[in-house]
C-alpha positions, 0 to 999 in steps of 0.5 A: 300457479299450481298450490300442489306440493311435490312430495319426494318418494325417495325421501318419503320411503327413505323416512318409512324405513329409518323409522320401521328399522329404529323400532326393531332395533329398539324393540327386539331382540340383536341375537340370540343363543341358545344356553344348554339346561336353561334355553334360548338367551338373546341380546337386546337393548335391556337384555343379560347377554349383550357383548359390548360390540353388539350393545354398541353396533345397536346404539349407533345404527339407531343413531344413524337412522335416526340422522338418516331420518332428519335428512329425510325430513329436510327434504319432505318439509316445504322449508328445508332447515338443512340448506345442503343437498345431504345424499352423499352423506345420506349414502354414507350414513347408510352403508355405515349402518350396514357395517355396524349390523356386520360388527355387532353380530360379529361380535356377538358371534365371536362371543358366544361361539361355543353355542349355537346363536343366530341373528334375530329381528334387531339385526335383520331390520338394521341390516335391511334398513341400511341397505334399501335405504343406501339404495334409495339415497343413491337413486335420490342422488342421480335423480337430482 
């Protein structure tokens, strides 16, 4: 009897980018225009210029890694406190995740328009989070 635990990579991968993709969403900033005779202006967390579409998006994906990282941890832990095999949900969280980061720099595009805006770090790590992390709940699903 082999005292050696088995630790899940796709949970594990799944936990690392739940967690790298909340912090840039909360650190950094969604999007950004720039303002003519004053510069760059950007949307974040504790900025001037969100939209409330943007604002929003960021809240929510935050939430959803967050959930995407309690699954995570239900699987990673020796007793699972989540009885449930939870990767379709997981799978689900992600791709809503993927819409968000969509809305919300839709939004904010629509909303400035008139300047030149890009996306910025938030955005980026929202969008690529939720997409490698669809992928690996997906691979963890037909693993099984």
């Amino acid at each position: 009897m082999s005292s050696e635990m088995k630790i899940d990579p796709f949970a594990a991968l799944i936990l690392v980018l739940s967690v790298v993709g909340i912090i840039l969403i909360a650190a950094f900033s969604f999007a950004g225009f720039y303002l003519p005779s004053y510069g760059n202006r950007y949307s974040c967390l504790g900025c001037d210029y969100w939209t409330p579409g943007d604002l929003a998006a960021q809240v929510i994906m935050i939430i959803l890694l967050i959930i995407q990282l309690v699954i995570a941890l239900n699987d990673l832990l020796p007793k699972k406190f989540i009885e449930m095999d939870l990767e379709i949900l997981g799978i689900l969280l992600a791709g809503l995740t993927i819409l968000l980061a969509i809305i919300g720099i839709a939004s904010f595009g629509i909303a400035y328009e008139a300047y030149t805006w890009w996306p910025e770090t938030g955005f980026y790590g929202g969008i690529i989070a939720g997409i490698l992390n669809s992928i690996l709940f997906f691979l963890k699903y037909k693993n099984k």
